[in-house]
C-alpha positions as CSV (number, residue, x, y, z in Angstrom):
1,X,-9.7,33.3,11.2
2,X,-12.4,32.0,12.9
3,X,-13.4,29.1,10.6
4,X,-9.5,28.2,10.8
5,X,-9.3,27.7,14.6
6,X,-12.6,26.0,14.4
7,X,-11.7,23.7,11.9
8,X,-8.2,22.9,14.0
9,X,-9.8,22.5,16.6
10,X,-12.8,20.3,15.8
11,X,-10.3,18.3,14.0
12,X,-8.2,18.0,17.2
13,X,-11.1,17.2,19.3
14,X,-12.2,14.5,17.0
15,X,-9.1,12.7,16.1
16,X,-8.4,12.5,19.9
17,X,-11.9,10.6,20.3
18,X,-11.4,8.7,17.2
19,X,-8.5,6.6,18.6
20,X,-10.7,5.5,21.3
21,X,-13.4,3.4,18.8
22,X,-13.4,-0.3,20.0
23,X,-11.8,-1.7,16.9
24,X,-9.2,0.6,17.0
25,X,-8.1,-0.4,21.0
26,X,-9.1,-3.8,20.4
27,X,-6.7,-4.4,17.7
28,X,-4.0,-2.2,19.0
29,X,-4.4,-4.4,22.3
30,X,-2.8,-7.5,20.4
31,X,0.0,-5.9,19.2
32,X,0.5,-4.1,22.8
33,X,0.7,-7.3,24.7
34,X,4.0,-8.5,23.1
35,X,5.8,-5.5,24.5
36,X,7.8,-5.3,27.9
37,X,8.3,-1.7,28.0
38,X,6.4,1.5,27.9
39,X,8.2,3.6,25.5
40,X,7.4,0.4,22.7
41,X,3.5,0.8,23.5
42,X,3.9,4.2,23.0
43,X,5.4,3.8,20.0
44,X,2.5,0.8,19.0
45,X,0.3,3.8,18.7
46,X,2.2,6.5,17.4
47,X,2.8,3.8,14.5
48,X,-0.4,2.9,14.2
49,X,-2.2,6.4,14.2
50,X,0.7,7.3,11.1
51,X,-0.7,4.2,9.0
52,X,-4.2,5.7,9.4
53,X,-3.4,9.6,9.4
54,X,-1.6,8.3,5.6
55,X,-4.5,6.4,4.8
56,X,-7.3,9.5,5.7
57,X,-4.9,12.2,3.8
58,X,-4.7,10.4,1.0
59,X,-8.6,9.5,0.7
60,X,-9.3,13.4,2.1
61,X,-7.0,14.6,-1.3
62,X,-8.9,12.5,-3.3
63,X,-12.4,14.0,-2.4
64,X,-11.0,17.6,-2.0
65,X,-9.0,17.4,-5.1
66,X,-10.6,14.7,-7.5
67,X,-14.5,14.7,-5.9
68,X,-14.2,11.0,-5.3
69,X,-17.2,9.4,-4.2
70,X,-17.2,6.3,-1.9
71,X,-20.4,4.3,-2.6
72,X,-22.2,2.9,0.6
73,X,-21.1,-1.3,-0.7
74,X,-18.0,-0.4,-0.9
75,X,-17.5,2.0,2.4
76,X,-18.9,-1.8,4.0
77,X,-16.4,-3.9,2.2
78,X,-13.8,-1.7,3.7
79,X,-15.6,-1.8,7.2
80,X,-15.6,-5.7,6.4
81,X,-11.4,-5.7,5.9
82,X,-11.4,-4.2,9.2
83,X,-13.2,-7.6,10.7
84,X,-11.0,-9.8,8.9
85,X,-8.0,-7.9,10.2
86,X,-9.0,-8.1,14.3
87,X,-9.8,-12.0,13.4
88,X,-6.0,-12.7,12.0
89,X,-4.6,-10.8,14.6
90,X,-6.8,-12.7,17.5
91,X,-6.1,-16.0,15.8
92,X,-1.5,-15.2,16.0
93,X,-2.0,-13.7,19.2
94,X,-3.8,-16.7,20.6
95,X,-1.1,-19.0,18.7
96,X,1.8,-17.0,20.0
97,X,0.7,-16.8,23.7
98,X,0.0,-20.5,23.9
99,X,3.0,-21.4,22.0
100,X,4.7,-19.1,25.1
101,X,6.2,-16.9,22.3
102,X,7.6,-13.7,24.2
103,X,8.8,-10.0,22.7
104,X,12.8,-10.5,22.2
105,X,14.2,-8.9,25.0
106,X,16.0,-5.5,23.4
107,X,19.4,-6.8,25.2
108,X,19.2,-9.7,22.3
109,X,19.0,-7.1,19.5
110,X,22.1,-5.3,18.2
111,X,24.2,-2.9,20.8
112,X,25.0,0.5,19.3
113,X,27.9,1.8,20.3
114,X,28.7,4.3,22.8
115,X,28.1,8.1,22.4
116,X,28.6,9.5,25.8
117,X,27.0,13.3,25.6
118,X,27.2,13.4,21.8
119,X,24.6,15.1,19.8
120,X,22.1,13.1,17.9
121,X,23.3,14.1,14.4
122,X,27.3,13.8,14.2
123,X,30.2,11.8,12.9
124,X,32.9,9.5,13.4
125,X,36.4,9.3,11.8
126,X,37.4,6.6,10.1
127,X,40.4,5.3,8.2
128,X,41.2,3.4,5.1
129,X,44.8,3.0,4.9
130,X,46.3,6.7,4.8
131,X,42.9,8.3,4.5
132,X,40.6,9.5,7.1
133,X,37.1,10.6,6.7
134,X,34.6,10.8,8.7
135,X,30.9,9.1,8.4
136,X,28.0,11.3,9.8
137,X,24.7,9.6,11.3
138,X,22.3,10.3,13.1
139,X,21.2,8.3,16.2
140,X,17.9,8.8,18.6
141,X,18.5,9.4,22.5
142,X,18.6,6.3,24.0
143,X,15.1,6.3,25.6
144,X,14.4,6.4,22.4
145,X,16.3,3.6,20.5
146,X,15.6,1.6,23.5
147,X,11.7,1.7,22.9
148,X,12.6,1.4,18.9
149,X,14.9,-2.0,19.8
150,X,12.1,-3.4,21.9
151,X,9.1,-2.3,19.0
152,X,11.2,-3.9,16.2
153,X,10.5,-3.5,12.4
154,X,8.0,-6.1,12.2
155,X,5.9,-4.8,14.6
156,X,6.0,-1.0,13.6
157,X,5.4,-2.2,10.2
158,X,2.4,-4.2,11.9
159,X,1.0,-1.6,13.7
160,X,1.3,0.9,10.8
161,X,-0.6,-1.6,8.1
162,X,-3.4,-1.7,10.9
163,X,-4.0,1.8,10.7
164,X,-3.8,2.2,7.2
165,X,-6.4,-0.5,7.5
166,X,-8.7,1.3,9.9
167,X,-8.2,4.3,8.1
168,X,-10.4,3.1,5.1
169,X,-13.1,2.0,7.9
170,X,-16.3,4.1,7.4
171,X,-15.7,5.1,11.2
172,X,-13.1,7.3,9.4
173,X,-15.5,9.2,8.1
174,X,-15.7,11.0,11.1
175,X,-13.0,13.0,9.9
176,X,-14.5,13.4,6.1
177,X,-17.3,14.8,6.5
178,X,-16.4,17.6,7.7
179,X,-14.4,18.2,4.3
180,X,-18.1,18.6,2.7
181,X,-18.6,22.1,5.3
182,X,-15.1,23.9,4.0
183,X,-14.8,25.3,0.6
184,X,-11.4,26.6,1.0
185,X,-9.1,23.9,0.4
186,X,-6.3,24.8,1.9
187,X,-8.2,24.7,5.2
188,X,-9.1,21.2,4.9
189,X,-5.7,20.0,3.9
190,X,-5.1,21.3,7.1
191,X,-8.2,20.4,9.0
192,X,-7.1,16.7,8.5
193,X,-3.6,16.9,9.2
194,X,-5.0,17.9,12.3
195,X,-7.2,15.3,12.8
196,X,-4.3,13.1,12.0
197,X,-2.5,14.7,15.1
198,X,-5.0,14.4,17.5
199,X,-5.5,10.3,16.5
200,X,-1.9,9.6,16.7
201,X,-1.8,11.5,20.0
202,X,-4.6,9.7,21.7
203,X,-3.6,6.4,20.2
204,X,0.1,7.1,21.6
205,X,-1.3,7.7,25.3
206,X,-3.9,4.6,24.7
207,X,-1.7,2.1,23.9
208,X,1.0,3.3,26.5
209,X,-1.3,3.2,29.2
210,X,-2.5,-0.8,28.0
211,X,1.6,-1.4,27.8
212,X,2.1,-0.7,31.7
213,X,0.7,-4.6,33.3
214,X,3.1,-6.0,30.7
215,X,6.4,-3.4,31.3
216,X,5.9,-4.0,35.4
217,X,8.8,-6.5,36.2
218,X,6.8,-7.4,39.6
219,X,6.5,-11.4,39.9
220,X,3.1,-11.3,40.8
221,X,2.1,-9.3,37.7
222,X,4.5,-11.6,35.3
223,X,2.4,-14.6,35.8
224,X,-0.9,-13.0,35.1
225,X,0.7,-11.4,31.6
226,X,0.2,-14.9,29.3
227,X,-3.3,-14.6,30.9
228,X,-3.4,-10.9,29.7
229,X,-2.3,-12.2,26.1
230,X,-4.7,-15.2,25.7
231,X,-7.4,-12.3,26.6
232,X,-6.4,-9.7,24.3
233,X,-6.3,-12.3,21.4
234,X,-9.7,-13.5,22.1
235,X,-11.0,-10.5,22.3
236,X,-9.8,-9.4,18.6
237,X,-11.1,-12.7,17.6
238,X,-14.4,-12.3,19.0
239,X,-15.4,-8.5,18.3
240,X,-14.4,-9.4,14.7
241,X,-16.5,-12.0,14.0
242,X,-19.0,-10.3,15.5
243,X,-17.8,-7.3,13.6
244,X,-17.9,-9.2,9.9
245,X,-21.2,-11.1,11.0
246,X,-23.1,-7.5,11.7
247,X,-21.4,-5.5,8.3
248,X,-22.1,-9.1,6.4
249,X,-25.6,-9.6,7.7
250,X,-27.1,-6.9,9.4
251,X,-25.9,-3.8,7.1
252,X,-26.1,-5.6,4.0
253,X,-22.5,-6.3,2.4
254,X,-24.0,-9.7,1.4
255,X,-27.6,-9.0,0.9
């Protein structure tokens, strides 16, 4: 019982701290300053730390399950991807915010209809000819499906590829080696379903703390948001070619 609650825990702890590594906030930041509202950067980082939680099960699985092996070149080449990634996502953030490219405002995307005080899960009645029948569905409360509107697919499937991306980094390893301390299995199934928690929770208050200078509708604020933009796109650019240049150079990838 006590190894249990220390490997929850532990993995708690450190997936909490793991969503605060610069690459990780750095490249979140791009994606963040093309919101307008605070439930969207929420959701940046609740997208984002389920494309790395998927990416650390699956590699945790293989180790506890298959005794896979990562060799030290190719835990850099993965590091590397990483670099590449904050670079491509400096370089369209920078093109976008010059270009004056804006979030679509969630009043542009498609209106649901109204459902007053109905529960999330229900039905409407509908008729072909003589025949009713009625179509169940769900729908989200509208805090909600306003936040999901204003996200769009594009960027939850952008900020989930990220963290499947970071999740191969050998920062994630963080959450790996503790698999090499716990010989039940069970335990660290559950260890790094933990530590998947705790990332997606810290990314989810990270990134909706950054989305707040771009929700705020104050005039003031406004004018300084392209400036915000420009600055979140060259600093994605820059830490990842500094990034690729030290795992290139300085570890070794191309030695």
């Amino acid at each position: 019982m006590g190894s249990a609650l220390s490997a929850v825990v532990l993995g708690l702890l450190l997936g909490v701290q793991h969503a605060t590594d610069a690459d990780h906030v750095v490249a979140v930041a791009t994606i963040v300053s093309r919101t307008r509202r605070f439930g969207a950067g929420a959701l940046v980082g609740a997208f984002w730390g389920l494309g790395h939680t998927l990416t650390i099960a699956a590699v945790g699985v293989a180790i506890i399950l298959f005794r896979v092996t990562v060799t030290p070149t190719a835990g850099l080449a993965m590091e590397f991807a990483v670099a590449i990634m904050l670079v491509i996502l400096g370089v369209a953030r920078l093109t976008l915010a010059l270009r004056g490219a804006r979030a679509v405002a969630p009043e542009h995307l498609a209106q649901p209809h109204r459902h007053d005080a109905a529960p999330a899960f229900h039905s409407h009645a509908h008729a072909h000819g003589d025949i009713v029948h009625r179509h169940p569905h769900v729908h989200p409360p509208t805090g909600l499906a306003a936040a999901l509107n204003s996200v769009g697919i594009g960027q939850a499937v952008r900020s989930t590829m990220i963290g499947v991306v970071h999740g191969l980094a050998g920062s994630a390893a963080v959450a790996l080696l503790a698999l090499s301390t716990l010989t039940d299995p069970y335990l660290a199934v559950g260890y790094l379903l933990v530590f998947g928690v705790g990332t997606i929770a810290g990314m989810t208050v990270i990134t909706a703390l950054m989305a707040l200078p771009f929700a705020v509708r104050a005039d003031w604020l406004a004018r300084c948001q392209r400036g915000l933009a420009l600055g979140t796109g060259a600093l994605s650019l820059a830490f990842g070619l500094y990034l690729g240049l030290h795992i290139g150079f300085v570890e070794g990838l191309f030695r």
